[in-house]
DRENDREN-864472 format. One line per 3 residues: their letters; for each residue x, y, z of N, C-alpha, C, O. Coordinates in Angstrom, 3 decimals, always signed. Layout:
<pts>
a = X/Y/Z/X/Y/Z/X/Y/Z/X/Y/Z; ...
</pts>
This chain:
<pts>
xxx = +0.832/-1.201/+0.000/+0.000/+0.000/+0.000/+0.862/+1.244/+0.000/+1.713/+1.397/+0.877; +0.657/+2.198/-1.021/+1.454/+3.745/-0.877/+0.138/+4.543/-0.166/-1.004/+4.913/-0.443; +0.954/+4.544/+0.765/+0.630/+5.821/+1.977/+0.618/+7.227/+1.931/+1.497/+8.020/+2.267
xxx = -0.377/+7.399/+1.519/-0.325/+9.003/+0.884/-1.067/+9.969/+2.017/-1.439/+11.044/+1.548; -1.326/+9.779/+3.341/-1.544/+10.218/+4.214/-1.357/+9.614/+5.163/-1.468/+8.394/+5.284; -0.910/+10.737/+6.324/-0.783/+10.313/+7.918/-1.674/+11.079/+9.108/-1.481/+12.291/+9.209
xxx = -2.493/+10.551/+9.882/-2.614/+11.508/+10.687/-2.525/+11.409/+12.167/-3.116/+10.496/+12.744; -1.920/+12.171/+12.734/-1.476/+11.943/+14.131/-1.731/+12.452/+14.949/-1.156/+13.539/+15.003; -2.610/+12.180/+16.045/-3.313/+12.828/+16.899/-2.387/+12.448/+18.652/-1.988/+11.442/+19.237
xxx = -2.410/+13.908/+18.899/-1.868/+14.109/+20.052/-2.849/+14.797/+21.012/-4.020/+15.065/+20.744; -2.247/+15.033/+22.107/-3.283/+15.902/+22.948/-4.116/+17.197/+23.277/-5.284/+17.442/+23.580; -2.821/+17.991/+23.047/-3.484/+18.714/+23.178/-3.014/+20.061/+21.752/-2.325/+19.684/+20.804
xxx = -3.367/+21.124/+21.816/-2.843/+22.525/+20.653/-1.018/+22.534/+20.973/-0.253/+22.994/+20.126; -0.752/+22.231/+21.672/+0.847/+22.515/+22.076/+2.044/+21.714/+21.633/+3.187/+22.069/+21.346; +1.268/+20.145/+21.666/+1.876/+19.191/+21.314/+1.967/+19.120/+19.926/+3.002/+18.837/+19.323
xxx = +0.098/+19.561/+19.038/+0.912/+19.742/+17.684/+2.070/+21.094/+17.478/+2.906/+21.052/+16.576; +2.010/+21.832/+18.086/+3.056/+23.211/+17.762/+3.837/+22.546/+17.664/+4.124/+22.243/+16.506; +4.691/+21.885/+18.849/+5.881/+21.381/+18.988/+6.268/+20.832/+18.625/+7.497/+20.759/+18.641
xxx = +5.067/+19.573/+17.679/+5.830/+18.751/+16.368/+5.854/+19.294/+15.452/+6.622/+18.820/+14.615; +5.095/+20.531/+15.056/+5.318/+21.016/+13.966/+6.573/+21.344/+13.681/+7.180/+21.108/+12.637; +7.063/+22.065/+14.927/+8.469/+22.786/+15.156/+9.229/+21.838/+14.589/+10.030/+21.828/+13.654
xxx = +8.899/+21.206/+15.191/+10.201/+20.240/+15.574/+10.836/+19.191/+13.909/+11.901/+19.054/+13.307; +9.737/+18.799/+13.810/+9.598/+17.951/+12.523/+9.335/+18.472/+11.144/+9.245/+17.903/+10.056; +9.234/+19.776/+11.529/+9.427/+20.292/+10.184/+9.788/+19.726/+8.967/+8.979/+19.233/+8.182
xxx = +11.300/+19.804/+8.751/+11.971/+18.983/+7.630/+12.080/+18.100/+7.132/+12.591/+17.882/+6.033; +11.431/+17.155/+8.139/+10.928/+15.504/+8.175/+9.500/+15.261/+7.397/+9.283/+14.385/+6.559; +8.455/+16.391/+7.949/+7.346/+16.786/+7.115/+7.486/+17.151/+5.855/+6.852/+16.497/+5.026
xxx = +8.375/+18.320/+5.366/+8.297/+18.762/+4.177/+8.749/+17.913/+2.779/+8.343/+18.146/+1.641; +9.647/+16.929/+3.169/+10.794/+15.981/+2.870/+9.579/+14.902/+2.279/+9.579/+14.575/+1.092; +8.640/+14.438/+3.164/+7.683/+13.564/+3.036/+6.553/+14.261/+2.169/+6.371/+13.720/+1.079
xxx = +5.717/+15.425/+2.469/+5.344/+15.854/+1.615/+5.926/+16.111/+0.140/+4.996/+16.349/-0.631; +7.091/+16.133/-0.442/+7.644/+15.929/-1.832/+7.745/+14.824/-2.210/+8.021/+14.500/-3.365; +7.445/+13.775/-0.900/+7.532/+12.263/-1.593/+5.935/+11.845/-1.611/+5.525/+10.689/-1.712
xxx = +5.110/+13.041/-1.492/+3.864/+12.424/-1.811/+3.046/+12.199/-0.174/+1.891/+11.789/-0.292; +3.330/+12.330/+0.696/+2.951/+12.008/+1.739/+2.799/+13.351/+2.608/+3.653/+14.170/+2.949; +1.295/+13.288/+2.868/+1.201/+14.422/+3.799/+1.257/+13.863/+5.249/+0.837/+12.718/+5.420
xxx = +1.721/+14.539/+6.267/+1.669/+14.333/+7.536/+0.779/+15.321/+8.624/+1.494/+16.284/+8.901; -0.464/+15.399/+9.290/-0.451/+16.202/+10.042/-0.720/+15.852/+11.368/-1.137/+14.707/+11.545; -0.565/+16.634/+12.417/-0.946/+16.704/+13.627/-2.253/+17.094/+14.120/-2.834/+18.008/+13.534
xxx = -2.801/+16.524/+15.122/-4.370/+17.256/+14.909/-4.372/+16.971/+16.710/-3.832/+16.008/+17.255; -4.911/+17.763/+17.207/-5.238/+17.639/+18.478/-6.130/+17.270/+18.950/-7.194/+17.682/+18.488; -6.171/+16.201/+20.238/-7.716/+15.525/+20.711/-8.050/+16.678/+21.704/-7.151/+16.848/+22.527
xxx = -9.171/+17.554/+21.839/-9.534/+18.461/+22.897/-10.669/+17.836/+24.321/-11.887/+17.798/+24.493; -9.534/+17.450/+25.063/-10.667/+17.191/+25.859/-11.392/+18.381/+27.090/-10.815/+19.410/+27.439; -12.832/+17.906/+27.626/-13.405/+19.105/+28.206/-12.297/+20.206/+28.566/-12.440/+21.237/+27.910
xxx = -11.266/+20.212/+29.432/-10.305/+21.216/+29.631/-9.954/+21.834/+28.901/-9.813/+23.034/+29.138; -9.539/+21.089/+27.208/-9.353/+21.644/+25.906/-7.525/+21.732/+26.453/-6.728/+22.266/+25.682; -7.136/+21.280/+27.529/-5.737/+20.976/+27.787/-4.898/+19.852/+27.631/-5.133/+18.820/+28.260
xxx = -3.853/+19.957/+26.784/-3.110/+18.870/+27.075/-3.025/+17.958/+28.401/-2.766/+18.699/+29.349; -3.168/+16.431/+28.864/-3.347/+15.776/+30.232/-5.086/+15.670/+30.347/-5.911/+15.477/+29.454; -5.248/+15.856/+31.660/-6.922/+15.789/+31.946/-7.570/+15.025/+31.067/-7.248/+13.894/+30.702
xxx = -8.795/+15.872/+30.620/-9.446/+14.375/+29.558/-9.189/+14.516/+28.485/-9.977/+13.998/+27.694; -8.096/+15.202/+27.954/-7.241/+15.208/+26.365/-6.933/+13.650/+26.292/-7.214/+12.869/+25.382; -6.338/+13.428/+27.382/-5.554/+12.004/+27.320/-6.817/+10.902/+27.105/-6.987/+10.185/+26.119
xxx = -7.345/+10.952/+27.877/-8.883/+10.321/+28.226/-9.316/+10.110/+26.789/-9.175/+8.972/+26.343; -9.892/+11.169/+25.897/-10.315/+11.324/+24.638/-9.599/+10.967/+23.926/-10.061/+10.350/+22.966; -7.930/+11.179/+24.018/-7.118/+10.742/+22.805/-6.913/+8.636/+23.006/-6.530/+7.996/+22.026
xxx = -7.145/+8.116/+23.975/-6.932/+6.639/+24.332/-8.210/+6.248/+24.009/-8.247/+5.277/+23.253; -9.218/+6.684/+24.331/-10.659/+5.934/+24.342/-12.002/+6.788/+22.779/-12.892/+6.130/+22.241; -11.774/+7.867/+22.548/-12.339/+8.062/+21.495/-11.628/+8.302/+19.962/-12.268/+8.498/+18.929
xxx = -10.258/+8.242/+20.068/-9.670/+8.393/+18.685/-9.646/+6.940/+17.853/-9.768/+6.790/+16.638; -9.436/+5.840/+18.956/-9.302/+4.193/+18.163/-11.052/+4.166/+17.659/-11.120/+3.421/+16.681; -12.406/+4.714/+18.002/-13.501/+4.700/+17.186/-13.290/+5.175/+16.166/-13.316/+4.480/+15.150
xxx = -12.969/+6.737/+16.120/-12.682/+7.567/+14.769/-11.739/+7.001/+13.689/-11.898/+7.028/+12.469; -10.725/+6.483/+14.403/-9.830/+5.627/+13.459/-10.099/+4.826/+13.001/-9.265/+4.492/+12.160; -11.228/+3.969/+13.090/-11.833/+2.943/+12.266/-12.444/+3.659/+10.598/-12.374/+3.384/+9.400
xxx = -12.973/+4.591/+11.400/-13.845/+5.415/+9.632/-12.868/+6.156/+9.223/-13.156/+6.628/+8.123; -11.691/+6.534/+9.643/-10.983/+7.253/+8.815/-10.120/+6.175/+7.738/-9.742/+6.550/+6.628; -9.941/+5.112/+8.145/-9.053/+3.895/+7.506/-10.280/+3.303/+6.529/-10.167/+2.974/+5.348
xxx = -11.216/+3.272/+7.174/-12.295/+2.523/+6.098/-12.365/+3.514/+4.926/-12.268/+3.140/+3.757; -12.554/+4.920/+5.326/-13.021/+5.728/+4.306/-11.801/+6.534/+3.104/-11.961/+7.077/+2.011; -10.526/+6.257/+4.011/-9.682/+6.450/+3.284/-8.454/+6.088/+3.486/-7.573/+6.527/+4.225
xxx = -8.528/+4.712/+2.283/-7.761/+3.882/+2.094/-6.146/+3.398/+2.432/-5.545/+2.503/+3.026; -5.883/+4.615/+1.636/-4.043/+5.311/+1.728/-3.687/+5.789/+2.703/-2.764/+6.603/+2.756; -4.357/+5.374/+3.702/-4.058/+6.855/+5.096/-3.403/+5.338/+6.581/-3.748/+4.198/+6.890
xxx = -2.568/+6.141/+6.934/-2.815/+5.867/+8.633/-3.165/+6.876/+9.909/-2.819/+8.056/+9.952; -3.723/+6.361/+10.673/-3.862/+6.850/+11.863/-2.585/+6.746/+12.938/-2.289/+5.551/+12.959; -2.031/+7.208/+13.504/-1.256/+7.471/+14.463/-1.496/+8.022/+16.048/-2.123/+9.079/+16.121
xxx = -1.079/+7.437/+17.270/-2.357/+8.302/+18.455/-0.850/+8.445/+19.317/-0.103/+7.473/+19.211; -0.520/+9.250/+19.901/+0.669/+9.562/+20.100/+0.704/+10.451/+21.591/+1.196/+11.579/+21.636; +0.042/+9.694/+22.929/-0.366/+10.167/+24.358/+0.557/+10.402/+24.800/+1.635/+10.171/+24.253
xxx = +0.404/+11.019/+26.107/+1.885/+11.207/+27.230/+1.830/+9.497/+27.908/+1.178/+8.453/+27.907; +2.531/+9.883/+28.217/+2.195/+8.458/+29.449/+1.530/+8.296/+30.658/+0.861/+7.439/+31.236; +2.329/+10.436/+31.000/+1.639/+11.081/+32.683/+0.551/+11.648/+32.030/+0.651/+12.370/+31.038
xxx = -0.901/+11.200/+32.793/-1.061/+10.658/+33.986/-1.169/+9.302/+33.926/-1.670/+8.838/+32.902; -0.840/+8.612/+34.724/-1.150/+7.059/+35.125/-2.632/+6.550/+34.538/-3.549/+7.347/+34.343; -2.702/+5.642/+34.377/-4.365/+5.167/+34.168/-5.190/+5.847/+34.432/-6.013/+5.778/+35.344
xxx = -4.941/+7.089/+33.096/-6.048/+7.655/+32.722/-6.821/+6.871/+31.487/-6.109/+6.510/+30.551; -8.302/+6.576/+31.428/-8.786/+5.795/+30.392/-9.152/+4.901/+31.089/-10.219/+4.795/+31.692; -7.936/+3.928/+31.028/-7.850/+2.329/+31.386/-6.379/+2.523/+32.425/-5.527/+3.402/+32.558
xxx = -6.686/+0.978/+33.128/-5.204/+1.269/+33.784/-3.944/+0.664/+33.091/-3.797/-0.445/+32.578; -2.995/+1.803/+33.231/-1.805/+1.470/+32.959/-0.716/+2.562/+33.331/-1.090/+3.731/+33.431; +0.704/+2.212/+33.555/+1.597/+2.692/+33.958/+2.685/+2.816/+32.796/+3.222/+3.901/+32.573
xxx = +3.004/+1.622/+32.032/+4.105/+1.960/+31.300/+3.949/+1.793/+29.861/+2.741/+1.620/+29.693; +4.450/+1.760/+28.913/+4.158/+1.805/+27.313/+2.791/+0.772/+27.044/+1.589/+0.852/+26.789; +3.836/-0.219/+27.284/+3.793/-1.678/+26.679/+1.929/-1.521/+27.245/+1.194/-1.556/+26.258
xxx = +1.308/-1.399/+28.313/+0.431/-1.190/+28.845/-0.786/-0.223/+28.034/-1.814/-0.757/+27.618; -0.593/+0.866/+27.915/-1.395/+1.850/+26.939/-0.863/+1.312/+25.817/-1.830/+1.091/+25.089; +0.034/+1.007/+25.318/-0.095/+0.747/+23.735/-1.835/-0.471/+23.510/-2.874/-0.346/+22.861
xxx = -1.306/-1.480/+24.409/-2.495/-2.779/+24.865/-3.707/-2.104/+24.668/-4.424/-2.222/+23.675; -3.926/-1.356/+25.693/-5.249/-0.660/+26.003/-6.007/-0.181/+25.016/-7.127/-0.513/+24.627; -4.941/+0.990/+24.507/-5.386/+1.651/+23.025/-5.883/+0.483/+21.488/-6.925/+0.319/+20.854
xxx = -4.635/-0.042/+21.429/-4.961/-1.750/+20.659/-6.680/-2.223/+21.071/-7.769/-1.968/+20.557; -6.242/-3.021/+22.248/-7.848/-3.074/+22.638/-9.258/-2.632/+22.140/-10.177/-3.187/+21.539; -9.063/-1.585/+22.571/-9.882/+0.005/+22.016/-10.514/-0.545/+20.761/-11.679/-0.926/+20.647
xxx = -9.671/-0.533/+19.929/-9.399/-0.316/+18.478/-9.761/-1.443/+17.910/-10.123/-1.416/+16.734; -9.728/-2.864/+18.757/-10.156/-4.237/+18.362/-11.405/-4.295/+18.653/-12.049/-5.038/+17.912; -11.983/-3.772/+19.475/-13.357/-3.781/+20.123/-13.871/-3.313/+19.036/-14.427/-4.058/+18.228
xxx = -13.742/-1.780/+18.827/-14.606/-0.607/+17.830/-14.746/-1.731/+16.222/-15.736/-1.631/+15.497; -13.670/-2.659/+15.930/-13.668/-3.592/+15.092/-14.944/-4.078/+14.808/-15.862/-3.879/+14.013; -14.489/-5.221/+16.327/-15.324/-6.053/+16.445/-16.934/-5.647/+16.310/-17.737/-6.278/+15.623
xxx = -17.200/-4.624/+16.997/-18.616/-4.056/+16.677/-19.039/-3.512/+15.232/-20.228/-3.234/+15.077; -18.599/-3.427/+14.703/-18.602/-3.114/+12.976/-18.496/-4.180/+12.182/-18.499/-4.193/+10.951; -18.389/-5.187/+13.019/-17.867/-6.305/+11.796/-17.399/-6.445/+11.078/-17.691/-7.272/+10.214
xxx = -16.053/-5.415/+11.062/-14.615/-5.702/+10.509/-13.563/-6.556/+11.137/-12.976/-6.400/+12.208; -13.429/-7.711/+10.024/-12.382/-8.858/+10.104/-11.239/-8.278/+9.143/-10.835/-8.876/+8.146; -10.962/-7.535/+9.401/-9.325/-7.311/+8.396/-7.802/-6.647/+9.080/-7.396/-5.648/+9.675
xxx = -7.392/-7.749/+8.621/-5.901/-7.386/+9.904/-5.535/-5.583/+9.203/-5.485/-4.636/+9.987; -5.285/-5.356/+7.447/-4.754/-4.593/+7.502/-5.196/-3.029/+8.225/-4.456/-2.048/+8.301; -6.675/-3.141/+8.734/-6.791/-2.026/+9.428/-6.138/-1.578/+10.512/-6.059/-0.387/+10.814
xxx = -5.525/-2.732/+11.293/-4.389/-2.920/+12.295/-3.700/-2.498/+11.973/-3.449/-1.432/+12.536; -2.835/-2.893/+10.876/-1.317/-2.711/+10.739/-1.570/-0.853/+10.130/-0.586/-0.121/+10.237; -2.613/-0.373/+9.659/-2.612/+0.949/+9.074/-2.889/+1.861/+11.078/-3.388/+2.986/+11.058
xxx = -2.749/+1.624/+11.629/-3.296/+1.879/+13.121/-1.990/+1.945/+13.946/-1.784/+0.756/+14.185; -1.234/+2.479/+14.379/+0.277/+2.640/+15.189/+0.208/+3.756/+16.424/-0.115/+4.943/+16.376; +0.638/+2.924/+17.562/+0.898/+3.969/+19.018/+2.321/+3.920/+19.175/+3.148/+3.015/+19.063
xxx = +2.395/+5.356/+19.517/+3.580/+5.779/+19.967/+3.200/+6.171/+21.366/+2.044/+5.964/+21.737; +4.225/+6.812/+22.308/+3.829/+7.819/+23.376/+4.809/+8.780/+23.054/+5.444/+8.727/+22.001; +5.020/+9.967/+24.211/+5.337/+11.106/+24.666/+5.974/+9.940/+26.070/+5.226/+9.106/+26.580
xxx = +7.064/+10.075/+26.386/+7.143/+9.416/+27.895/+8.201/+10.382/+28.805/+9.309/+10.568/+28.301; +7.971/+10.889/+29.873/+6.310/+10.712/+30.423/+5.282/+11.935/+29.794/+4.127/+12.258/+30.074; +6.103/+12.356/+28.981/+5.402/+14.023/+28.570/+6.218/+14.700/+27.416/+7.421/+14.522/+27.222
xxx = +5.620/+15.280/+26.884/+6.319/+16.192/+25.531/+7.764/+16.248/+26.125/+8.750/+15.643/+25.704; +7.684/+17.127/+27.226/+8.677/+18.000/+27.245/+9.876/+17.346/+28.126/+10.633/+17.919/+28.910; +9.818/+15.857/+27.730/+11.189/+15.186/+28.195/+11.864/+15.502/+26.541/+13.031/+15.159/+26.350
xxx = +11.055/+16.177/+25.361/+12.371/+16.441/+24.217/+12.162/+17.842/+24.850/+12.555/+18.421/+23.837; +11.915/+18.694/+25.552/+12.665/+19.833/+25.860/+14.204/+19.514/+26.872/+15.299/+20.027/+26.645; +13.891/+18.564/+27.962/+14.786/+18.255/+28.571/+16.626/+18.205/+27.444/+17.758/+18.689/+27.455
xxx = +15.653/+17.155/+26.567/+16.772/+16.424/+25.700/+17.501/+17.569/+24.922/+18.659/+17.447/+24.524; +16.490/+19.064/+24.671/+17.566/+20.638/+23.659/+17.748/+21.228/+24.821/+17.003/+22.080/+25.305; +19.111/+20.630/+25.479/+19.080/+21.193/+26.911/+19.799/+22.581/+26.626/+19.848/+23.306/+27.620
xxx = +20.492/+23.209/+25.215/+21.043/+24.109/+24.801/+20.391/+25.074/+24.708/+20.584/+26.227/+25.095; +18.999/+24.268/+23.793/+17.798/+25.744/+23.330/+17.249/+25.720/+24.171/+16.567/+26.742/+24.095; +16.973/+25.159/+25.181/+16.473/+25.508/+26.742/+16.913/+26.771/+27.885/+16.417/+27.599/+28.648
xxx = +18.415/+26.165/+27.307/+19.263/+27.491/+28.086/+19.148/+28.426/+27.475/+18.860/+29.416/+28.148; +19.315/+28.679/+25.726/+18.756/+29.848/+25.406/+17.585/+30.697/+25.534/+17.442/+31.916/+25.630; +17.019/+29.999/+25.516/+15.452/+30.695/+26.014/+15.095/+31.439/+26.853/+14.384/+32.438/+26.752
xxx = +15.872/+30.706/+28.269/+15.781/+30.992/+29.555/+16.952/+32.152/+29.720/+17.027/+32.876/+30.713; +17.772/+32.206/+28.691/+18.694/+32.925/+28.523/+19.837/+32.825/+29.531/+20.106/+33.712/+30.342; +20.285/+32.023/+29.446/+21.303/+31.084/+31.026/+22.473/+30.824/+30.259/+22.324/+30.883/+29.038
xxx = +24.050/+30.440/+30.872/+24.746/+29.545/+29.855/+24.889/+28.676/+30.250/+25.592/+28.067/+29.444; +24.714/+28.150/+30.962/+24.321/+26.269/+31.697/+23.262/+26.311/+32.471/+22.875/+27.297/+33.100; +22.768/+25.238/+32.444/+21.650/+24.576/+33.351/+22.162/+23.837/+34.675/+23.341/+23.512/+34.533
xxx = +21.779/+23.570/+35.585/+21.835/+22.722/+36.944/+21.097/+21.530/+36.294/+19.994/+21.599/+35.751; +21.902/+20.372/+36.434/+21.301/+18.890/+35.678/+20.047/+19.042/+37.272/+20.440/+19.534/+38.330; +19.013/+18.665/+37.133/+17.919/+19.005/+37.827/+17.136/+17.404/+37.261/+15.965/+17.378/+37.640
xxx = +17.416/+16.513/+36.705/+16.556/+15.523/+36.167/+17.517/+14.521/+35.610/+18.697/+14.757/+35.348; +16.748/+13.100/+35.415/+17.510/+11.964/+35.580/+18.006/+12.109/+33.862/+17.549/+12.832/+32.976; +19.133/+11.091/+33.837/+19.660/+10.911/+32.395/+19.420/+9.274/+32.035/+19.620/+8.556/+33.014
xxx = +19.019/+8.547/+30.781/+18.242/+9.541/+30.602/+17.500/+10.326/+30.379/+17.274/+10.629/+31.550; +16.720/+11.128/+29.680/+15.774/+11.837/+30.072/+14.668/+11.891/+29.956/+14.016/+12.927/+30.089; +14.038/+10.370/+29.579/+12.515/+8.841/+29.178/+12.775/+8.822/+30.454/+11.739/+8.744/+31.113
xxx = +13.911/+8.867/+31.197/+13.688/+8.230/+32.906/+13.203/+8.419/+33.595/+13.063/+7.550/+34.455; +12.431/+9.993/+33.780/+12.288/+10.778/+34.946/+10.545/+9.538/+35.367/+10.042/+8.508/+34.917; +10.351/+10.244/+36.132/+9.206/+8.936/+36.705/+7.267/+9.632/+36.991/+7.123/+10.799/+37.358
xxx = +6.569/+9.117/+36.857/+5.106/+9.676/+36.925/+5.218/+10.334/+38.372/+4.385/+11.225/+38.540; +6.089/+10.086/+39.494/+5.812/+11.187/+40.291/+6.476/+12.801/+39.913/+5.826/+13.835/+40.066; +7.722/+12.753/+39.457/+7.976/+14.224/+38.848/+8.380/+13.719/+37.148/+9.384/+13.207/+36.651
xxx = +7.348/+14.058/+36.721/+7.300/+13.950/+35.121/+8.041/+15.169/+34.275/+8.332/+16.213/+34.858; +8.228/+15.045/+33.366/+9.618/+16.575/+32.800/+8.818/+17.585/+32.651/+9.325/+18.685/+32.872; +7.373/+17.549/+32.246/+6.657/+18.816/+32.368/+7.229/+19.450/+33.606/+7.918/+20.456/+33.433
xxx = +6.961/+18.814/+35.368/+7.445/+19.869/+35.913/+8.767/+20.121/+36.390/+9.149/+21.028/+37.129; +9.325/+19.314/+35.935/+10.860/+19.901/+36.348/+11.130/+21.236/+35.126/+11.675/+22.254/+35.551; +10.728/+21.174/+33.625/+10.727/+22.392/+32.979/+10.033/+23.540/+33.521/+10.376/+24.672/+33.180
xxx = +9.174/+23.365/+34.258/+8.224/+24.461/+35.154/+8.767/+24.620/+35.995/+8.684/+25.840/+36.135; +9.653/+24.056/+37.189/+10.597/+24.605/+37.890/+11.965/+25.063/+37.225/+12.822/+25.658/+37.879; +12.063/+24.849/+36.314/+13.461/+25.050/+35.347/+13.377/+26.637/+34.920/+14.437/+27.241/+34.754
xxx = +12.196/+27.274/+34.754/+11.148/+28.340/+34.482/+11.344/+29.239/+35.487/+11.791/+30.342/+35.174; +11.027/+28.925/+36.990/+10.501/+29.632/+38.019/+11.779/+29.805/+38.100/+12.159/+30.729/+37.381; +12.892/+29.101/+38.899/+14.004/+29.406/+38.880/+14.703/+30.641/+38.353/+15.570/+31.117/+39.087
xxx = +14.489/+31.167/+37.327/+15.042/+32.159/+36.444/+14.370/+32.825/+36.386/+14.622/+33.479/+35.374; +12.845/+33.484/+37.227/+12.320/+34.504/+37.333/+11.588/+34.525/+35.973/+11.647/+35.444/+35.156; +10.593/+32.886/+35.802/+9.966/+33.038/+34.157/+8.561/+32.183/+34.385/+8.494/+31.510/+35.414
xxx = +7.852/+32.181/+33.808/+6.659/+31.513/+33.598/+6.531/+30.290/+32.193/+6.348/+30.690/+31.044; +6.631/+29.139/+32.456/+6.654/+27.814/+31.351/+5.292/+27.985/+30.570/+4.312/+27.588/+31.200; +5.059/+28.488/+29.350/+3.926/+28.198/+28.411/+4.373/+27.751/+27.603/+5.066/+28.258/+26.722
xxx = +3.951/+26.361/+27.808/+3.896/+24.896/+26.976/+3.531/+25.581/+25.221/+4.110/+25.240/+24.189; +2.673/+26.363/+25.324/+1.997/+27.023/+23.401/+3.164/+27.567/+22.830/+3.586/+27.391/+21.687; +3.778/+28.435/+23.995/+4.863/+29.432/+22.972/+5.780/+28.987/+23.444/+6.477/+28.806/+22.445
xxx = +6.650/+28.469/+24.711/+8.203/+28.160/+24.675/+8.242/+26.488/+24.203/+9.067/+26.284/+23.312; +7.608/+25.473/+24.586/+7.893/+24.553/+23.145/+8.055/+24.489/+22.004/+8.929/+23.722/+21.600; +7.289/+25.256/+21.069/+7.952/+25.364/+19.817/+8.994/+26.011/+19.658/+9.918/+25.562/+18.980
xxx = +9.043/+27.197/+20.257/+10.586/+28.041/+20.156/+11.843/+27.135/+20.683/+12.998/+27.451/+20.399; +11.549/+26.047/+21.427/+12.363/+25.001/+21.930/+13.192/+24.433/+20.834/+14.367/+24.551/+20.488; +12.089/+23.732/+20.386/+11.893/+22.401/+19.740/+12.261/+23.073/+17.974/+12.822/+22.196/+17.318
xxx = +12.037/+24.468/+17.119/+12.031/+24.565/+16.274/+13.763/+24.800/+16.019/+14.281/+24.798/+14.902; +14.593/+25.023/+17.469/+15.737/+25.302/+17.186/+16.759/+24.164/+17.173/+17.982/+24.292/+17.098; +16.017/+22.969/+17.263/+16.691/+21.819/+17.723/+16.521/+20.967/+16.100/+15.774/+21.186/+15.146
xxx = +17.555/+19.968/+16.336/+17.424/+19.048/+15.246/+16.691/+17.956/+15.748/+17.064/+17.410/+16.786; +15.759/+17.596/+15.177/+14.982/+16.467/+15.359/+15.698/+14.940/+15.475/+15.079/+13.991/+15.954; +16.529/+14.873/+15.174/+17.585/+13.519/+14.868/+18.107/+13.815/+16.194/+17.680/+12.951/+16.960
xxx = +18.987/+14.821/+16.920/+19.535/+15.122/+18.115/+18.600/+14.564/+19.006/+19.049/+13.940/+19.967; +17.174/+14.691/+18.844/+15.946/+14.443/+20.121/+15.993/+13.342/+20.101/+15.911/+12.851/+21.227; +16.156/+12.204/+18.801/+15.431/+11.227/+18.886/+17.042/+10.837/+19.269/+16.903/+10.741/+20.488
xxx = +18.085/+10.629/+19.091/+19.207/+9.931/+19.739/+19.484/+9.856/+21.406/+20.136/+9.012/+22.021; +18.591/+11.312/+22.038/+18.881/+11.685/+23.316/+17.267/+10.567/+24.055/+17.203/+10.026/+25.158; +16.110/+10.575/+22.831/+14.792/+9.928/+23.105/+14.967/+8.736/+22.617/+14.388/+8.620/+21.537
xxx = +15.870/+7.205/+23.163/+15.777/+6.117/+22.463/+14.403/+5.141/+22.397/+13.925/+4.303/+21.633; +13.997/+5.928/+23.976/+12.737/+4.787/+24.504/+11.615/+5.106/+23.334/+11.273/+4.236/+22.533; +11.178/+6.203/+23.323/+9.424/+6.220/+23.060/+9.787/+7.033/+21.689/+9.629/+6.481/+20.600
xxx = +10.357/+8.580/+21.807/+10.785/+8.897/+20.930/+11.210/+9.223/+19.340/+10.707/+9.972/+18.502; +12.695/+8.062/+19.298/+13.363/+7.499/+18.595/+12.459/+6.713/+17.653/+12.520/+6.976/+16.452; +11.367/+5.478/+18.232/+10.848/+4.737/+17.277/+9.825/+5.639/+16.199/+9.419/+5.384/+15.065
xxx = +9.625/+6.764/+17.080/+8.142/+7.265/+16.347/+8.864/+8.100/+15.278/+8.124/+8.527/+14.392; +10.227/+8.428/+15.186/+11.017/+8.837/+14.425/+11.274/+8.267/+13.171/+11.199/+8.632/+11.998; +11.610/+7.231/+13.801/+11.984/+6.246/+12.738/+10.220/+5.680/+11.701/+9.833/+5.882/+10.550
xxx = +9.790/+5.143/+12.579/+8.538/+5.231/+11.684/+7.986/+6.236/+10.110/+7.509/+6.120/+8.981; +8.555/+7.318/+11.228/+7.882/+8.813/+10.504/+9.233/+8.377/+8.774/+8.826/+8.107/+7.644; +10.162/+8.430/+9.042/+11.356/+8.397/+8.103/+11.271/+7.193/+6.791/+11.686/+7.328/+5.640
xx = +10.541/+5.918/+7.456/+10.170/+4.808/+6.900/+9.126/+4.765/+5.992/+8.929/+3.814/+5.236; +8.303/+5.990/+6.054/+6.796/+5.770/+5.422/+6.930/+5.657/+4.048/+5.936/+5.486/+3.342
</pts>
């Protein structure tokens, strides 16, 4: 099958900025080979990234993804959550877990339609965010410092930087990374300014866990 569309739904308005940023060249590169890529955001009631973004993006995007694959052919779906918060949806703690869940999801919405066809599966792919976008801010620890306008950082978080854990997730160590320097963290405008100055290949070498694969995917299509 030539794949002449992708679409990848994340959580919230911020997360697409930040891939936009970020993946730019990876996008445009693919678009000349025929392949559009976009980002689209799941809004849940908060209309925030986390809360019931996550909720909506695990439990109502694997329905939608059924009619978008039925109705158009050439396409995949992509669902691409944080990890934090913990069993939101369904329970689970680590990849391997929400990838299941989401799968699940997606076998059920099947099963009730009375679709028997594997390739709707294989057109269907989870990635995460682990534990959160902004462990690839961690990872442009350079354009971080620029931003903040610093010339080093205090290592403040584990290496590496997939490690940090659902009790302090990298969202807030970047929010204390923020306060520190007499600044306020908005996820809308300092992620992309992050992320647009960084090379995307740099993130995914520093992001082997969750990252890296969704990289590679993206490069493969």
């Amino acid at each position: 099958m030539k794949v002449e569309r992708v679409e990848i739904y994340v959580e919230g308005p911020s997360d697409k900025l930040a891939m936009d940023a970020l993946l730019r060249p990876l996008i445009e590169v693919k678009l000349q080979q025929g392949i559009k890529i976009e980002f689209i955001p799941t809004k849940g009631k908060n209309n925030d990234r986390g809360g019931d973004a996550k909720k909506d993006l695990l439990t109502k995007i694997p329905i939608k993804a059924v009619n978008i694959l039925n109705n158009i052919p050439n396409s995949i779906v992509v669902v691409i959550p944080d990890l934090y918060p913990k069993n939101k949806g369904f329970s689970h703690e680590t990849f391997l877990e929400l990838e299941q869940g989401i799968l699940q999801n997606l076998q059920q919405t099947l099963q009730s339609k009375g679709i028997n066809d594997h390739r709707f599966q294989e057109r269907f792919k989870v990635f995460c965010f682990k534990h959160d976008l902004e462990s690839l801010i961690l990872a442009a620890e350079s354009q971080l410092s620029s931003r903040i306008d610093v010339t080093q950082l205090p290592k403040t978080w584990t290496i590496p930087v997939e490690d940090q854990n659902h009790d302090i997730p990298p969202k807030r160590i970047v929010e204390e990374i923020f306060k520190k320097y007499g600044k306020s963290y908005k996820e809308s405008v300092d992620a992309p300014i992050i992320l647009a100055n960084a090379r995307y290949q740099d993130i995914a070498k520093l992001c082997p866990q969750a990252f890296k694969p969704f990289v590679q995917f993206l490069e493969n299509l």
